[in-house]
VEXDREN-2710 file (C-alpha; in Angstrom, 1 decimal):
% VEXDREN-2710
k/r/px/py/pz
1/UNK/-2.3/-8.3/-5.4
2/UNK/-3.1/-7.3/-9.1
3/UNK/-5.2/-4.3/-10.4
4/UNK/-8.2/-6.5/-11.1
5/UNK/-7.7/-7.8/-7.4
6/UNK/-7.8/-4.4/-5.5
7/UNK/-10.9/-3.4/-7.9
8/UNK/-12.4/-6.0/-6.0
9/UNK/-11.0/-5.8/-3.0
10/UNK/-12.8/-2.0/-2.9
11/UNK/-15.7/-3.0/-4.3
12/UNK/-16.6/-5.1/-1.5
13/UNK/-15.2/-3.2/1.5
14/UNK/-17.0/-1.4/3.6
15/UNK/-16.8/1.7/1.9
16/UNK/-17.5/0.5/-1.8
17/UNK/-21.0/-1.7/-0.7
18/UNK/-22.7/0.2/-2.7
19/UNK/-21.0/-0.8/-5.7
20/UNK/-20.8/-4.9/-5.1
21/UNK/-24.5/-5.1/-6.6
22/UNK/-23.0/-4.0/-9.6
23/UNK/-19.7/-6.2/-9.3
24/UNK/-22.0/-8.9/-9.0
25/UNK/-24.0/-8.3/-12.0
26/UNK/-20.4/-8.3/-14.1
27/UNK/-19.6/-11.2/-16.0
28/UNK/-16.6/-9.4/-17.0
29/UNK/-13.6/-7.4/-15.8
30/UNK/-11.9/-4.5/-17.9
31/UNK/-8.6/-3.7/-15.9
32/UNK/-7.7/0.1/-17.3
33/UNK/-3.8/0.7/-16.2
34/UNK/-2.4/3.9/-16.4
35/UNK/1.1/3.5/-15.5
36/UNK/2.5/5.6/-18.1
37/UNK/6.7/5.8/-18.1
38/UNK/7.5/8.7/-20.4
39/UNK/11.5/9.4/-21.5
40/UNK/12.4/12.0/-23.6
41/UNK/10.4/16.3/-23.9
42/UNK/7.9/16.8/-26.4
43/UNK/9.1/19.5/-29.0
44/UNK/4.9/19.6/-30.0
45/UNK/2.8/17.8/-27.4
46/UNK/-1.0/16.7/-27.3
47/UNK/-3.4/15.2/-25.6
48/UNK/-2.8/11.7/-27.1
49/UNK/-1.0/9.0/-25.3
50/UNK/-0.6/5.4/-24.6
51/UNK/-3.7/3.2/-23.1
52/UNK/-4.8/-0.3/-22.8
53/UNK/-6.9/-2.7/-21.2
54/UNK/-7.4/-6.9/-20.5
55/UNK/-10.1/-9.0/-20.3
56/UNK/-9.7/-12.5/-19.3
57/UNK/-12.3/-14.8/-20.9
58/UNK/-14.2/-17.1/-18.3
59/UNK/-12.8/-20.8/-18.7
60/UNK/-14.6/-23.7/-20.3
61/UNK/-12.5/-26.5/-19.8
62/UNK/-14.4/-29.2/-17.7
63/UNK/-11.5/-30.7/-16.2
64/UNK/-10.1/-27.3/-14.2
65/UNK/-13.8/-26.0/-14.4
66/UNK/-13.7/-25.0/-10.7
67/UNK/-10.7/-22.7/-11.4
68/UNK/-11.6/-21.5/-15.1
69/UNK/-14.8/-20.4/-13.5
70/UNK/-13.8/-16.8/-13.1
71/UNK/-12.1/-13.9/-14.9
72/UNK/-8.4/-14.6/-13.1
73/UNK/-5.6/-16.7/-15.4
74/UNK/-5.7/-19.8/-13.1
75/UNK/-4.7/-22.8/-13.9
76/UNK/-3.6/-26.6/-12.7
77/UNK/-1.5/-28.8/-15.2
78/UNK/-0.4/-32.0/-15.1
79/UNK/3.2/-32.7/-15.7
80/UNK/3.5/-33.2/-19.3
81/UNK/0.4/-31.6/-20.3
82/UNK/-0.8/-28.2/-21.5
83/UNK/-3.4/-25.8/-20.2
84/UNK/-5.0/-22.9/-22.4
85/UNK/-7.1/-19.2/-21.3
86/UNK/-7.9/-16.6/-23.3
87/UNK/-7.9/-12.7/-23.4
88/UNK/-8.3/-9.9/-25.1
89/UNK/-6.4/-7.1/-24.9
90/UNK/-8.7/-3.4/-26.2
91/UNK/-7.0/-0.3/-27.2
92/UNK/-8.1/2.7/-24.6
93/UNK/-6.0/5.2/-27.2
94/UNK/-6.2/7.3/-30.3
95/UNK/-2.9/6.3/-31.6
96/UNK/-1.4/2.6/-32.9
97/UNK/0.3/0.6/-30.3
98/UNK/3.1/-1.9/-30.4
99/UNK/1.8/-4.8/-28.3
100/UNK/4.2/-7.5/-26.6
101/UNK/3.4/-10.2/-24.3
102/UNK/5.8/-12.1/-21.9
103/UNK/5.8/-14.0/-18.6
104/UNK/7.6/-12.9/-15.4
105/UNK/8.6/-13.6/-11.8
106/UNK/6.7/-11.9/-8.7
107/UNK/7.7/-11.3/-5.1
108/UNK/6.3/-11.0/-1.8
109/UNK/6.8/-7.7/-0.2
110/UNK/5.4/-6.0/2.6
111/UNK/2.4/-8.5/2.4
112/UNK/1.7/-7.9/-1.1
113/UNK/2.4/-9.9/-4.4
114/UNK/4.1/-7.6/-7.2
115/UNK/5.9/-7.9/-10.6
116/UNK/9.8/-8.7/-9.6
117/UNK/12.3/-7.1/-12.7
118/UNK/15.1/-9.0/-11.4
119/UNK/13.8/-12.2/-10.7
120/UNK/13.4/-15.4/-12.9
121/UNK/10.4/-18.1/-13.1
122/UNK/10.0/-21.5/-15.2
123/UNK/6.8/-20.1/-16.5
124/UNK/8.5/-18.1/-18.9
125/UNK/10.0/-20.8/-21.2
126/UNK/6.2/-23.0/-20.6
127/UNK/4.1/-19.9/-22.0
128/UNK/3.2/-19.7/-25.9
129/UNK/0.7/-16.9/-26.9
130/UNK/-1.4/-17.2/-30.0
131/UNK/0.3/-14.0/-31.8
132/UNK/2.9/-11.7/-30.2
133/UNK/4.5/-8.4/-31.3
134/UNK/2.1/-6.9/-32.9
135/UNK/0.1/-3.8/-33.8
136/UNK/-3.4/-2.7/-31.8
137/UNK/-5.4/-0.2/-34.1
138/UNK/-6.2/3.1/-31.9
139/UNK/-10.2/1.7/-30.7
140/UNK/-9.6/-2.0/-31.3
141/UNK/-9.5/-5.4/-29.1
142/UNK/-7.9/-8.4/-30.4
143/UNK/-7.9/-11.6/-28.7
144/UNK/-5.0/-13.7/-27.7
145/UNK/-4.8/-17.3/-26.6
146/UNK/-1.7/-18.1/-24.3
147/UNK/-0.9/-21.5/-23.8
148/UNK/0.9/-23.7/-21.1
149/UNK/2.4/-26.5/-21.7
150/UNK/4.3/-27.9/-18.2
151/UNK/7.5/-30.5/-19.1
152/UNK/6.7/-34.0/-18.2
153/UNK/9.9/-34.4/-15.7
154/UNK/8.4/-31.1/-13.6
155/UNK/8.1/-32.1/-10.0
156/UNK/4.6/-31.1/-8.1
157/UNK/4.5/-27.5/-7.0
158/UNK/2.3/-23.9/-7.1
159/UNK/4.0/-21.2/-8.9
160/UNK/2.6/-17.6/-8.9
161/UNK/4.1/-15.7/-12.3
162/UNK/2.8/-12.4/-14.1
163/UNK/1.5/-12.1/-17.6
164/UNK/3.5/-8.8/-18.8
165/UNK/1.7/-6.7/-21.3
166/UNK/4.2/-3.6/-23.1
167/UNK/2.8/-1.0/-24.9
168/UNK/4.5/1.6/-27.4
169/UNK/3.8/4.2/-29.5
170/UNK/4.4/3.2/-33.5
171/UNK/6.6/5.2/-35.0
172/UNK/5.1/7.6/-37.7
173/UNK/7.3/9.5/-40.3
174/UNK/4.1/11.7/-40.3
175/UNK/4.0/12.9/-37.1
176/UNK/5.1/16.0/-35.4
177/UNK/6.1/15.3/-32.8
178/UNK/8.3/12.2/-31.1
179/UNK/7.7/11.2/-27.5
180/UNK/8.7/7.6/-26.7
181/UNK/6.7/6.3/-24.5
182/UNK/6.1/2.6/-22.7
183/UNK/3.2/0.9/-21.0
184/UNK/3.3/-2.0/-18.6
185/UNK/1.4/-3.8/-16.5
186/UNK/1.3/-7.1/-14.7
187/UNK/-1.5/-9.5/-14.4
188/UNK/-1.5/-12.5/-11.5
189/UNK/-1.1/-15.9/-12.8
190/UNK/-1.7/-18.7/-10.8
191/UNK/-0.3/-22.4/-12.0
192/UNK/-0.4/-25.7/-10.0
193/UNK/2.0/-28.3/-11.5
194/UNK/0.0/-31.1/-10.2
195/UNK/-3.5/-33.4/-11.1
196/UNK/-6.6/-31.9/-10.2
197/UNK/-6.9/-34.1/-7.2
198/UNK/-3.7/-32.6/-5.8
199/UNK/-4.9/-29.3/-6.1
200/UNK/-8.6/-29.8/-4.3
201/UNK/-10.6/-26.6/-4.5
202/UNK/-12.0/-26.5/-0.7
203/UNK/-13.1/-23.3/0.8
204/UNK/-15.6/-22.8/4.0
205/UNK/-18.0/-20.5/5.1
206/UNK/-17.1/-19.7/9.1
207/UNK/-19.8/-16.6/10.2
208/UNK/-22.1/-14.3/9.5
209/UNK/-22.8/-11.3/11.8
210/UNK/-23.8/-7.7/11.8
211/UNK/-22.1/-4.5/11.2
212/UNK/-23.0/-0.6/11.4
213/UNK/-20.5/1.5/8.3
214/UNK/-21.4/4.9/6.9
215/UNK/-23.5/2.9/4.2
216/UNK/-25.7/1.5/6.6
217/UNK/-26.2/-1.9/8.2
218/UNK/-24.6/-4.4/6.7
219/UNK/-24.1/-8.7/7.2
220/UNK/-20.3/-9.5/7.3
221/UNK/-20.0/-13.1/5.6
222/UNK/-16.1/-14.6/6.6
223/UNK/-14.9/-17.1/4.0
224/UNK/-12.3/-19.2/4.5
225/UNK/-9.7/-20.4/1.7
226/UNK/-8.8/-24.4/3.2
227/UNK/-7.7/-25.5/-0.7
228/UNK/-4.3/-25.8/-2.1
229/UNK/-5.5/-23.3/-4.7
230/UNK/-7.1/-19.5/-4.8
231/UNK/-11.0/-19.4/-5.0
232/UNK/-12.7/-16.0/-5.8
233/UNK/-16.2/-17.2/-4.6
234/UNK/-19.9/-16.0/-5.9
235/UNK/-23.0/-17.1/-3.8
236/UNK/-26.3/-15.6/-2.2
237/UNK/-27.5/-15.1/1.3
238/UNK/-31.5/-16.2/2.4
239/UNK/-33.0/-15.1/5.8
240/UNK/-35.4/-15.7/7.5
241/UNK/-36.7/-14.0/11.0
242/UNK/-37.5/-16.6/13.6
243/UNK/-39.9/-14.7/16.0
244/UNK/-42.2/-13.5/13.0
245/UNK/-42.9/-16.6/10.7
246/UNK/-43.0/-15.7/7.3
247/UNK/-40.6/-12.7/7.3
248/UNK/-37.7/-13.6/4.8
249/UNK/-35.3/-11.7/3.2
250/UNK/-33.4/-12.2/-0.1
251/UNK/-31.3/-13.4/-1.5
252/UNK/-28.7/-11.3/-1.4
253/UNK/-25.9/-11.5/-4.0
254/UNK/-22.1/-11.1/-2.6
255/UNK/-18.7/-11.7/-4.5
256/UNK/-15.7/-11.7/-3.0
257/UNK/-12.2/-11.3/-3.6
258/UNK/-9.6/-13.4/-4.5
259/UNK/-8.9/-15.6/-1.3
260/UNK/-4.9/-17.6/-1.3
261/UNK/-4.9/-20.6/-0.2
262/UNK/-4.8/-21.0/4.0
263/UNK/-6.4/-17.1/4.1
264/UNK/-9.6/-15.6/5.1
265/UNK/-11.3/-12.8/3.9
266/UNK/-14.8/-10.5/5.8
267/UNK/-17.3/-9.6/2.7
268/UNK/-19.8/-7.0/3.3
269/UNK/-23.7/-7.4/2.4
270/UNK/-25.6/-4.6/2.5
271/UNK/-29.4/-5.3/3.9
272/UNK/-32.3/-2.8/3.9
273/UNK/-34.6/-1.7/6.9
274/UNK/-36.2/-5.0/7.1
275/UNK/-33.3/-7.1/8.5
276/UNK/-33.8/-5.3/12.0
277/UNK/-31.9/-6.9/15.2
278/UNK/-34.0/-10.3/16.1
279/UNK/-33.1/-13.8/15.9
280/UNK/-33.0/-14.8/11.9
281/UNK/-31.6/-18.0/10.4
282/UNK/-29.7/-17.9/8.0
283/UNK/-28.8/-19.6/4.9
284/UNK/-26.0/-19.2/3.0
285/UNK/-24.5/-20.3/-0.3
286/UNK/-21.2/-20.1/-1.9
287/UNK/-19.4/-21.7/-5.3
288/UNK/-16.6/-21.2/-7.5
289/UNK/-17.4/-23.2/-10.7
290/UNK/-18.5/-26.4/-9.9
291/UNK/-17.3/-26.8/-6.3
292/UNK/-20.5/-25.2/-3.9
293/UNK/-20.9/-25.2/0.2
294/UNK/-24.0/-24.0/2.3
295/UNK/-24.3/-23.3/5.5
296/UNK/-27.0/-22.3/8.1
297/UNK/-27.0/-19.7/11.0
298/UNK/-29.3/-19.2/13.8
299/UNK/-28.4/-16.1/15.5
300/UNK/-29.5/-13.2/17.4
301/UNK/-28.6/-10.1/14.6
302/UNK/-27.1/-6.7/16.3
303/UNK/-25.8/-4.0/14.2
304/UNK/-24.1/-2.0/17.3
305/UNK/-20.9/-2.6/16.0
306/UNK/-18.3/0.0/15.4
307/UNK/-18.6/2.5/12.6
308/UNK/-15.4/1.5/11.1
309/UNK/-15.8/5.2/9.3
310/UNK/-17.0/6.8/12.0
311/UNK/-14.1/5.6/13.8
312/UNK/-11.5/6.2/11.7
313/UNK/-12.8/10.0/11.6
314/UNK/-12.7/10.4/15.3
315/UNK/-9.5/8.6/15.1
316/UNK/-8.1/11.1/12.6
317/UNK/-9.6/14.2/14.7
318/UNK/-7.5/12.7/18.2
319/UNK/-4.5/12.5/16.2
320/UNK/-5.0/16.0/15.1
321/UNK/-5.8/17.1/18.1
322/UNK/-3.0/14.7/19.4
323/UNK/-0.2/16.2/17.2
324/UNK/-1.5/20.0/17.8
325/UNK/-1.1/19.5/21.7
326/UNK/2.5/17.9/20.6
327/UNK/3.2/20.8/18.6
328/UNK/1.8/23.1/21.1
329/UNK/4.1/21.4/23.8
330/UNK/6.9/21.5/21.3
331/UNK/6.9/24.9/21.1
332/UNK/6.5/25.8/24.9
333/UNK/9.6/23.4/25.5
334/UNK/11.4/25.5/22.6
335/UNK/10.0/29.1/24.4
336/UNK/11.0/27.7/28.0
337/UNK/14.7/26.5/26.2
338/UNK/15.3/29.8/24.7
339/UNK/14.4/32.2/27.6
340/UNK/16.4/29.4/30.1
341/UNK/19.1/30.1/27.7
342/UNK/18.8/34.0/27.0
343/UNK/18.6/34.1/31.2
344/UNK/21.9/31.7/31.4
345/UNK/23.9/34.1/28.6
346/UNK/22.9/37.4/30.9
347/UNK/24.2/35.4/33.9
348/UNK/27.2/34.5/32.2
349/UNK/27.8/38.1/30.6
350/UNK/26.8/39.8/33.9
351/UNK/29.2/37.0/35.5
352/UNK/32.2/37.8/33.2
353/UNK/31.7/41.4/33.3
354/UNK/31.7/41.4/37.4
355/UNK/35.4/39.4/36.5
356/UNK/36.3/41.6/34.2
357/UNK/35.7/44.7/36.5
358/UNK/37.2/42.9/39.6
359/UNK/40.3/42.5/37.4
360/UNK/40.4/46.5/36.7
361/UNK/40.0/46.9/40.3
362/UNK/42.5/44.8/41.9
363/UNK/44.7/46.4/38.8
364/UNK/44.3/49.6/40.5
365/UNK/44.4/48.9/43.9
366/UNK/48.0/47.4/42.8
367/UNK/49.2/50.3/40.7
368/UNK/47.8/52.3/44.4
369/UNK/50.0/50.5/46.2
370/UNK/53.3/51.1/44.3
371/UNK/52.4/54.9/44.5
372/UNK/51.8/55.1/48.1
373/UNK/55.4/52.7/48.3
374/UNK/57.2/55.2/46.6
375/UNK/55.4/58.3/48.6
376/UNK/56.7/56.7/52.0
377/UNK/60.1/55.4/51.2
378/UNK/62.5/56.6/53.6
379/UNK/65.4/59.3/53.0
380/UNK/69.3/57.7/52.9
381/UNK/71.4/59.7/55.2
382/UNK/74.1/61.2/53.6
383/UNK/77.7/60.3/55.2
384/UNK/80.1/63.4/56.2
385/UNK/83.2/63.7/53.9
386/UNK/86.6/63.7/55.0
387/UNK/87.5/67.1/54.3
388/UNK/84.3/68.3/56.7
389/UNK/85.5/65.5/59.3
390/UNK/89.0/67.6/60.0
391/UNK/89.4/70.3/62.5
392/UNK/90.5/73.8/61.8
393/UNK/94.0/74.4/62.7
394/UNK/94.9/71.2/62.3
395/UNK/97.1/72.5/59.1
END
């Protein structure tokens, strides 16, 4: 999902309500990036840097009219034929700016489209742009066509490439000081190789049904995407209360986000204190260019729903509480480990002291022993000699 997407996508969640009256009044997206890559220390810095921002044009082609209805680069081309949007890209800096424009691949990760460095798409060699390589004036916009044009020999298929858009500081012997810096963003592109009747526009509308948020009550509208290309739809909401005749409400505007094809999307309506829980019918409306469905509800209106908000806060305050009862737990365990082990060392020092004395004593009792052997040994008796053996007068 691009920038301009997740503008949109927040606008119209529960927590941004508030500012989908003012989406809807916008004719016009400006898509401010400030991904700012920066190589290289300042010897004299400012506050001066890189910024720019894209508008896409709204569509006027009749034949595509139900994609070029919108402020996204959509487009469906025959084989052999070319397809044309335009843009303008405005200067959000105080300095001149290199400008260059390309075409790249995206990727699908984790659930979300993104810009893909190291990967490849046909797209490239079918995109032309009305001027390229060029110098914005600090304050300026300058509008650029870019151009399709889809080989004749190209077989049927939906390809989902970026429009790249570089930015660089101009070099300027004047300066004093040198910081090379870049700028880039990707914008979505959508491009069915196909007719217009192989890429039918075809969207529904499935429920309506009340909420409670932080902002209030609100009617969530669930659009469903049943086409073989995106739809970012516009429409109104009219009700009507069944038990007091004459009680109507609206309409109420609602935009939503862009929806891919075989997805589904919930988009919030804010409604005031009159739209109170009763039975109301209700109608609702939704285009994209020329393509429009209605549809009409009967249904009993409750707002007792879950405070998505709400919830999430109490949510937040278990887990606090959750992880401070781990930590607390934690540290018991740790305090219990410790004095289990301080206890086991004293056993085992008291145990190899009670060896080490038992060692000294049986030590003694043995050098004892060879003292008391030597105290008791028996005397030798000596024999007589010969000379004391022989009697006198014997001579």
């Amino acid at each position: 999902m691009d920038v301009g997407e997740r503008l949109w996508s927040l606008a119209h969640s529960p927590l941004g309500v508030k500012m989908s009256k003012v989406m809807a009044a916008t004719t016009s997206i400006w898509l401010a990036f400030a991904t700012i890559i920066s190589f290289a220390t300042p010897a004299f810095a400012d506050n001066q840097g890189l910024g720019i921002a894209i508008q896409v044009i709204q569509g006027k082609d009749d034949s595509s009219k139900d994609l070029n209805k919108n402020n996204r680069l959509w487009f469906v081309i025959a084989p052999g034929k070319s397809g044309s949007r335009d843009f303008q890209i405005r200067s959000a800096s105080d300095i001149a700016q290199k400008i260059h424009l390309g075409i790249g691949a995206q990727k699908q990760e984790n659930g979300v489209r993104q810009y893909d460095p190291e990967g490849s798409t046909p797209a490239s060699d079918w995109a032309s742009f009305s001027r390229n390589d060029f110098v914005l004036a600090p304050r300026t916009t300058a509008s650029i066509s870019m151009k399709i044009s889809v080989p004749a020999n190209t077989d049927v298929q939906t390809l989902q490439p970026s429009l790249l858009v570089q930015a660089s500081a101009v070099k300027s012997a004047s300066a004093q000081y040198k910081v090379p810096t870049a700028l880039q963003f990707s914008q979505d592109i959508f491009l069915g190789v196909g007719t217009s009747d192989q890429f039918l526009t075809k969207f529904s509308i499935d429920d309506v049904y009340g909420a409670n948020t932080n902002e209030g009550h609100v009617l969530i509208l669930k659009l469903s995407n049943s086409g073989k290309t995106p739809v970012a739809l516009t429409g109104d909401l009219q009700l009507s209360n069944l038990t007091f005749a004459g009680l109507t409400v609206g309409p109420l505007q609602f935009v939503s986000p862009s929806i891919q094809p075989g997805e589904s999307v919930e988009v919030p309506v804010k409604v005031d204190e009159k739209v109170t829980e009763a039975k109301w019918q209700i109608l609702v409306r939704a285009q994209q260019g020329s393509i429009q469905e209605t549809r009409t509800f009967d249904k009993d209106i409750s707002f007792k729903g879950v405070n998505y908000v709400q919830l999430a806060i109490t949510s937040s305050g278990i887990i606090l509480v959750s992880l401070a009862l781990l930590l607390i737990a934690i540290r018991t365990l740790r305090s219990i480990k410790r004095k289990q082990l301080e206890e086991q060392r004293s056993k085992d020092e008291a145990e190899a002291a009670r060896l080490a004395e038992a060692e000294r004593v049986a030590e003694l009792e043995r050098q004892l022993a060879e003292m008391q052997a030597v105290l008791v040994k028996p005397k030798t008796k000596r024999k007589p000699s010969a000379k004391a053996k022989t009697k006198p007068g014997t001579d």
